[in-house]
C-alpha angles and dihedrals in degrees: 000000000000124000126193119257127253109257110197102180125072110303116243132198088262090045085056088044104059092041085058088052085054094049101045082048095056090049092053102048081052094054116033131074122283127197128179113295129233096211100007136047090255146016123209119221094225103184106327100335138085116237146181098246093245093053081059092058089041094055087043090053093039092055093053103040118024118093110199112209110213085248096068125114128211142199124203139181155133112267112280102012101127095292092150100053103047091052093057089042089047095045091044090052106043091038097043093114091060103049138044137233097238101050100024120184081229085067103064096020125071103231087233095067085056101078122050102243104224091196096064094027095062103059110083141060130282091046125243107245101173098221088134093069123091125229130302088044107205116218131171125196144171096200109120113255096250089055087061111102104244095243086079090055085087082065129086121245135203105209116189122175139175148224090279092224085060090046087054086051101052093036091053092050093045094036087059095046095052095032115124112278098232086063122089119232120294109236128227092240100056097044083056097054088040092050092052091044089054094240108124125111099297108003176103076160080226110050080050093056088043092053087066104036096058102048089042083061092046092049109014091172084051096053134033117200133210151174130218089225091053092057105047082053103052111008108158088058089060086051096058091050096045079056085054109038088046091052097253111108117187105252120218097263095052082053086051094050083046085238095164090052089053089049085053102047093036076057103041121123100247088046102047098043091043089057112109088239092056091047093042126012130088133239112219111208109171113305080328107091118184126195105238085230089076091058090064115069128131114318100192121139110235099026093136086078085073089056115026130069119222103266088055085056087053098039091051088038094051094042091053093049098055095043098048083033092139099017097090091230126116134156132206133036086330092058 
């Protein structure tokens, strides 16, 4: 349970602000629904969604102290989609005038370090308040579109997600690597009957994804979404339309000097996981800090047919189509 910090010097309105937050916190994680966690004990179901405790804290305080700007540029997904990737693909097109391909920042630097996560900056006091960072900010979440406060509706989003049974796999596989220690494994088994239940961090899978697509629908120049499988099959094509949706076209020239391709080939799965930061560096979010190894698996598209039977497949498959049933979007054999 959080408490607030001692604050020796003289409170101010902000200091009283953020003590209320704590309070209203600790009410909350007294009051709301729990489930079994992935990575945590426990996962609290906060309106409509199912959190790690400390993610709760971090959308209340994001709520009442982030000021978006209508430069900035977000990234949003479901845990395990392809996250990754599509940072290192979004920061090597919109700053590919900066760096170069030989000595690229990508090499020295984890693409999870690239982006401010909004989710494990915004936890403590004082209060990140991003002013340091130059335009456009960069910023990635996993938070659902309708927990976003509606200031940052003036900002453009990249939404990816991901055929959800490949999402169970990969989440299972991460959430076991960085659970508490204290906590034994977290079988298969039970990941599985917790994913089709919604309760995984994040989730229902499906009300996440919906979040998006609707508003995508509703501001398309606003929102710009993709899925994983369309990536790994043309990738070069999504390339050319982060470029544009960020601002930033490819001119004739860059089409000339195949820049696209080279963004491609500097992000693609076998580069980016043989680089000696990705063996061998580490990604600080919050007190919780994660090898970037662990954020290279496997990337295939269809790797849940190695793990779950085919009544799993049915189960998962039966679950998603009712619950996308109107939204036009589907996944699988069926998209």
């Amino acid at each position: 349970m959080s408490t607030p910090p001692s604050l020796p010097r003289t409170e101010t309105k902000e200091d009283a602000d953020y003590i209320k937050i704590c309070e209203e916190y600790n009410y909350l994680i007294e009051t709301i629904p729990k489930g079994n966690g992935w990575r945590v004990k426990h996962l609290y179901n906060y309106n409509g969604f199912w959190l790690n405790p400390i993610y709760i804290k971090a959308n209340l305080l994001l709520h009442a102290y982030f000021k978006s700007h209508p430069t900035d540029i977000f990234l949003a997904s479901f845990m395990k989609s392809g996250t990754t990737w599509l940072k290192a693909l979004m920061i090597s097109t919109i700053n590919r005038h900066r760096y170069n391909f030989c000595d690229h920042h990508l090499h020295h630097h984890g693409p999870q370090t690239t982006f401010s996560f909004l989710e494990s900056e915004l936890h403590s006091y004082p209060i990140t308040d991003f002013t340091n960072m130059s335009a456009p900010r960069l910023f990635a979440t996993h938070f659902p579109r309708t927990l976003l406060p509606s200031s940052v509706t003036s900002c453009k989003f990249i939404y990816i997600c991901r055929d959800p049974k490949d999402v169970l796999i990969s989440k299972w596989f991460f959430m076991n690597k960085i659970r508490d220690k204290d906590l034994p494994p977290l079988s298969f088994a039970e990941a599985f009957e917790l994913f089709c239940k919604g309760i995984s961090d994040f989730g229902p899978f499906w009300e996440h994804v919906l979040s998006y697509r609707r508003a995508s629908l509703d501001a398309p120049d606003k929102i710009l979404f993709l899925k994983y499988e369309e990536v790994k099959e043309q990738p070069e094509v999504v390339v050319r339309k982060l470029a544009a949706f960020m601002g930033e076209p490819f001119t004739m020239e860059e089409d000339e000097e195949r820049v696209a391709e080279n963004i491609v080939n500097l992000c693609n799965f076998e580069n980016l996981s043989n680089l000696e930061v990705n063996k061998k560096g580490v990604t600080k979010f919050g007190k919780l800090v994660v090898d970037n190894r662990e954020f290279f698996r496997k990337g295939k598209i269809g790797d849940w047919k190695n793990y779950l039977t085919e009544e799993m497949k049915e189960r998962i498959d039966g679950i998603i189509h009712e619950k996308l049933k109107g939204s036009g979007l589907t996944f699988g054999e069926s998209a």
